[in-house]
N, C-alpha and C positions, 0 to 999 in steps of 0.2 A: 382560279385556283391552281396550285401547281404541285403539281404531281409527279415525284421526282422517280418514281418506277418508270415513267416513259424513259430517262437519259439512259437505261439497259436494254430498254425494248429494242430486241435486233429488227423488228416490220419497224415500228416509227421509227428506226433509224434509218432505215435503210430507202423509205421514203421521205425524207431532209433534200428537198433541192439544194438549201441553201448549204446543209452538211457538203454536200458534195460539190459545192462550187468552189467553197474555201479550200476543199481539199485541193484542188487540180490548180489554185494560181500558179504553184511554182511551175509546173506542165507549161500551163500557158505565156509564162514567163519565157521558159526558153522555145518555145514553138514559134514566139513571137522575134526573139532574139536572132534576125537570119543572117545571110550573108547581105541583104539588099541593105542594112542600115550602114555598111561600111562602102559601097558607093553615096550614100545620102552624105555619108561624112565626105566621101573627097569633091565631092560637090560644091559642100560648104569650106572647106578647107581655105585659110588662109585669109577668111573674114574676120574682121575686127568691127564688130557693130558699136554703133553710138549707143545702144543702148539694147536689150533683153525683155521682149513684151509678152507675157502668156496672160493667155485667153483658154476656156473651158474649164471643163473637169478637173481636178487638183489641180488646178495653178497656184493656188495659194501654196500648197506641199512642194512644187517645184520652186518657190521663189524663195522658200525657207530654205532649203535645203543649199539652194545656189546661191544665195545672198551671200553670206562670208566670205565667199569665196572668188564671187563674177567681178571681173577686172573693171565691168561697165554696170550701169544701174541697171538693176533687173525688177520688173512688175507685173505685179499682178494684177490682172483687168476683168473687173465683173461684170462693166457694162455693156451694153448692147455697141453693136460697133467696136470702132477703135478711139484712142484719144484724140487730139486737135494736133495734136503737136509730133505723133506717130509718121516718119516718111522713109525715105530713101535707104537712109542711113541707118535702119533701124530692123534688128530682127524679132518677127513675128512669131509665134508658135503657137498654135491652135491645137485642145485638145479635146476631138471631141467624139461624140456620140452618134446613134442611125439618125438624129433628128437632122433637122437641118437650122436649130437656132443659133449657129455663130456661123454659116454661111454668109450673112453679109459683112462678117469682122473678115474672113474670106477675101472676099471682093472687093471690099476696102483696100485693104492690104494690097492688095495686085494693082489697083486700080491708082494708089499715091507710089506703085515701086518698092514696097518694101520689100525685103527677104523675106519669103513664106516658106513656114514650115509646118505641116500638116499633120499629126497621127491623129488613125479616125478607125472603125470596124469597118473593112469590106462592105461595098455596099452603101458606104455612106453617101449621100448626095455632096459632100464636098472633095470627095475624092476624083468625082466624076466634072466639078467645074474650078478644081482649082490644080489644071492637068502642069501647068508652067510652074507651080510649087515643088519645092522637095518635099517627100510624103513616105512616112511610112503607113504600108494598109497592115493593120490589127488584125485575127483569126475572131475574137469575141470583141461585145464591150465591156471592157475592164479596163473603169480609168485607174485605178490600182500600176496596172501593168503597163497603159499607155505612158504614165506619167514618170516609170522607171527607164524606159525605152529613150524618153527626150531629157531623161539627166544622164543616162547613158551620152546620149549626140551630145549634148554641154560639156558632157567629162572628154570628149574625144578634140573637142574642140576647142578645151583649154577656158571654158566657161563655167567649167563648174567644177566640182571635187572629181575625185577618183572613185569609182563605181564596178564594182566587179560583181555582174550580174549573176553569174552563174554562184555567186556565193549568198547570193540573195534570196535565188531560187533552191539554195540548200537549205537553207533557213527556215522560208517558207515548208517545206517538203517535212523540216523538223518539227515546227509548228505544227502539221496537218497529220503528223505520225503521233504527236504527244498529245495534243489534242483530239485526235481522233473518236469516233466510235467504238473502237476495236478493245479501248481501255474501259473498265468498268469507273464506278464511283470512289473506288478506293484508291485509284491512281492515274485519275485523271485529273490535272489541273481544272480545266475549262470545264467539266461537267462539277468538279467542285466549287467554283466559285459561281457558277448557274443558281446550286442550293442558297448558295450567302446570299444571292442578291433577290432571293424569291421573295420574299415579304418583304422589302424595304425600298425607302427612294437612295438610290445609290449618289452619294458625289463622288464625280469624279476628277483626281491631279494628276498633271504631270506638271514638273515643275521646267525643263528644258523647252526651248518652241516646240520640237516637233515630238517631245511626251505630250506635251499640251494638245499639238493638233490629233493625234492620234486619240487622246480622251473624250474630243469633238466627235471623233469618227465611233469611237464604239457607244456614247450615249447614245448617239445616232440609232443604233442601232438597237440599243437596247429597248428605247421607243419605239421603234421600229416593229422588234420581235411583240413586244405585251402590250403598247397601247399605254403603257403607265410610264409615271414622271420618272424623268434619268439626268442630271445635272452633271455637266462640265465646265469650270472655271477656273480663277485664279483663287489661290489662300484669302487674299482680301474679300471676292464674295464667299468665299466657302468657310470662313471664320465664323461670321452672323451666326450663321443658321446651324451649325457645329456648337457656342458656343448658348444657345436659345432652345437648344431642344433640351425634353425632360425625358429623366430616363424611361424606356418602355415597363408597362405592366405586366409582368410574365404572364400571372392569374386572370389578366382582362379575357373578358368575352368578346372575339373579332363578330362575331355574328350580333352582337347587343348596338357595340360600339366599334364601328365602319374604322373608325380612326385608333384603337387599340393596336390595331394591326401594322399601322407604316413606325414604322420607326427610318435613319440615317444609318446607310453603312459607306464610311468613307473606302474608296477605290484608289490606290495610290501606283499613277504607272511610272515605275521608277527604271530609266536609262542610266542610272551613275552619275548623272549632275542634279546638283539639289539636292545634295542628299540629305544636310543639315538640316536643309525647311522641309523636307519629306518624315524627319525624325520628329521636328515639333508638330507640327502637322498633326501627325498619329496620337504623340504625346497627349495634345490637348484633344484628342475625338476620343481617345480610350479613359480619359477621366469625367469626358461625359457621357460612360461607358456609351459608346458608339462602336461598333464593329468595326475592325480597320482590317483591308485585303489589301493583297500585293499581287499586281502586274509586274517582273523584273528581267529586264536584257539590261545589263550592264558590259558588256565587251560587244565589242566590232565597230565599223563605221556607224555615224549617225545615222543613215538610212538604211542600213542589217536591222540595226535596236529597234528603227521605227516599226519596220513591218513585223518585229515580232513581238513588238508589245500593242502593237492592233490587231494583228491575226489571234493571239491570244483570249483578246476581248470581245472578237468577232466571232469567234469560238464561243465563248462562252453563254455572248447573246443569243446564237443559232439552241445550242440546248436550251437556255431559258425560254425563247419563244415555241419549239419543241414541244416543253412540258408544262408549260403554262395552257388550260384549259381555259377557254372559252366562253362564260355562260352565256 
């Protein structure tokens, strides 16, 4: 059940771990941002790799983000190890977590000569055996932030776009002020769309890659917070089921009939491309009256827009799971 007097409760607010984790990226953003990543860069300075290989945590969000723009083929790698064809000529970038499950992508790597490049949380066991790598050590783990830190190194290094972190971290910081606690229901985005998506199974678009991967990320979450169904996709699966649902029973009894109660509310996270297919989109969900919400950064770099239309979402789900009770 959800019980939307908790999103003012200043105690359950103010006990939200996850309230306050999101608050503090930008912090850990620039806490992480030191002077040691501009020797990592003169280190690498002057390489021209055959190729651009990430391994862990967002590597997929670093290979989007790099892809248009890497002079050399850039990848993203899920499996255990490295590929067959990964050597010499080739930069590595690991990103990862306290565990130690891409330690032998690690040692692989050193072991054929490739360019190793390391971000990990202090502490991590590849920090401590992969000492001949260049490495940045992290303050928490937050592949969020690790994975801003190694498109930072890419952008220094003419591998990837232009990245101006401290503006990232402003972003974030605005993201964590508008979305915060401190705002009530009446003027808080994120505890407002908390309410929209308390009875419904939410789809969720972005129509650009990385509105899309971001959509990934807060369904994520959204499962996450309640334990209940949260869909991210493309138009083509999100058509179907937009296009198959009957409208809700206002007058149904939730408590007779389990299923009165879900209805569709389409989530639409709009960076400024797509905006066409994001207009029909809505079009056809509001004519089968379906709820339509808006996630919206339309100006700045593609990775400004990203983190703040997932911070947004990531917000939202923290309230939703919040005040979603239990039984």
């Amino acid at each position: 059940m959800f019980d939307d007097s908790l999103l003012d409760d200043a105690e359950a607010l103010r006990g939200s771990d996850k309230l306050r984790h999101l608050a503090l990226t930008g912090a850990r953003l620039r806490r992480d941002h030191t002077d040691e990543m501009a020797s990592v860069v003169e280190g690498l300075s002057g390489v021209r790799p055959r190729s651009v290989l990430v391994t862990g945590a967002e590597a997929r969000l670093v290979r989007a983000v790099v892809e248009p723009f890497c002079p050399v083929p850039c990848v993203a790698w899920a499996m255990p190890g490295l590929p067959p064809w990964a050597g010499p000529l080739d930069l590595v970038i690991v990103l990862a977590g306290l565990d130690s499950r891409f330690l032998p992508a690690c040692l692989e790597a050193l072991k054929r000569g490739s360019l190793l490049f390391v971000v990990a949380p202090q502490g991590s066991p590849l920090l401590d055996e992969s000492t001949s790598a260049a490495m940045i050590p992290t303050q928490d783990d937050d592949p969020f932030v690790a994975a801003l830190l190694v498109l930072k190194v890419l952008d220094l290094l003419g591998l990837g776009p232009a990245l101006d972190l401290d503006e990232v971290a402003d972003a974030l910081d605005a993201a964590a002020e508008t979305c915060g606690p401190r705002y009530g229901l009446d003027s808080n985005p994120a505890k407002n769309l908390a309410c929209a998506l308390a009875d419904v199974v939410p789809l969720i678009w972005g129509g650009s890659v990385l509105a899309a991967r971001a959509s990934r990320r807060v369904a994520e979450a959204l499962r996450e917070a309640t334990a209940l169904p949260a869909l991210a996709a493309d138009d083509e699966a999100l058509l179907p089921l937009i296009l198959g649902s009957h409208p809700r029973d206002l007058f149904a009894d939730p408590f007779e009939d389990a299923s009165a109660s879900m209805g569709f509310c389409l989530l639409i996270l709009d960076d400024g491309e797509d905006a066409l297919q994001a207009v029909d989109l809505a079009q056809i969900a509001e004519a089968r009256n379906i709820r339509v919400e808006y996630i919206r950064s339309p100006q700045g770099n593609p990775v400004l827009r990203y983190a703040e239309l997932l911070y947004q979402g990531l917000f939202a789900a923290a309230y939703l799971g919040l005040a979603t009770v239990k039984e």
